[in-house]
C-alpha positions, 0 to 999 in steps of 0.5 A: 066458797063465798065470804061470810055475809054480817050485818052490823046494825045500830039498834034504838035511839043511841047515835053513837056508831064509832065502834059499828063502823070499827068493827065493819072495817076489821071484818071486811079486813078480814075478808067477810062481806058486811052490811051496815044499816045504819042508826036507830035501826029496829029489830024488824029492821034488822031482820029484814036486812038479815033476810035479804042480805041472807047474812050469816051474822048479825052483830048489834052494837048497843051502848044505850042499855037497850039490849035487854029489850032489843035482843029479845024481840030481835030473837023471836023475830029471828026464829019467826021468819026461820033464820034463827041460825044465824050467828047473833053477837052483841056489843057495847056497854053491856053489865056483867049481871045481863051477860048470862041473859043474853046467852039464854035468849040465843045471843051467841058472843057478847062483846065489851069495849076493848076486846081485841079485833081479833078475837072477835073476827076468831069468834065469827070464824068458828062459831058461825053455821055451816053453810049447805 
């Protein structure tokens, strides 16, 4: 069986990628294959990633508030190119109020400053698609 493939993407013009390269690190330690793209990535950017990369996850980290913005555009991109089975996540600063929203767009997992690692690697775990 081969590893789980995750892209970690920085979405828009927030510089701060501590806690991208935090989480990459514990899902490599975890035994997952992950791919870093890097800052100010845009959803087109992302996508393309995923589909080259035939990622089963895509984790964004946002911190700058532009998930209401990003996460939509990311979904549709997603579900254009037919890859809108991959397991998407989001992390950051993320208010409460646009959580729901998140979820109704697809977004699967939301995920807040300090949760666990472990959490976060079970949520992967169980939640991504079954690969044919």
């Amino acid at each position: 069986m081969r590893k789980l493939r995750v892209v970690i993407a920085k979405p828009g013009l927030d510089g701060h990628d501590r806690g991208a390269k935090v989480i990459a690190r514990a899902l490599r330690d975890a035994g997952m294959e992950v791919i870093y793209t890097g800052l100010r990535q845009t959803p087109e950017q992302i996508v393309s990633a995923a589909l080259q990369e035939d990622a089963d996850v895509i984790g964004l980290s946002i911190l700058s508030g532009a998930h209401n913005h990003i996460a939509p555009k990311l979904m549709a991109l997603l579900k254009a190119q037919g890859i809108d089975d991959v397991l998407v996540l989001v992390g950051g600063i993320i208010p409460d109020v646009d959580v729901p929203k998140l979820h109704a767009i697809g977004v699967k997992g939301v995920f807040l400053p300090g949760t666990p690692m472990q959490a976060i690697i079970d949520f992967i775990q169980v939640n991504v698609r079954a690969r044919a």
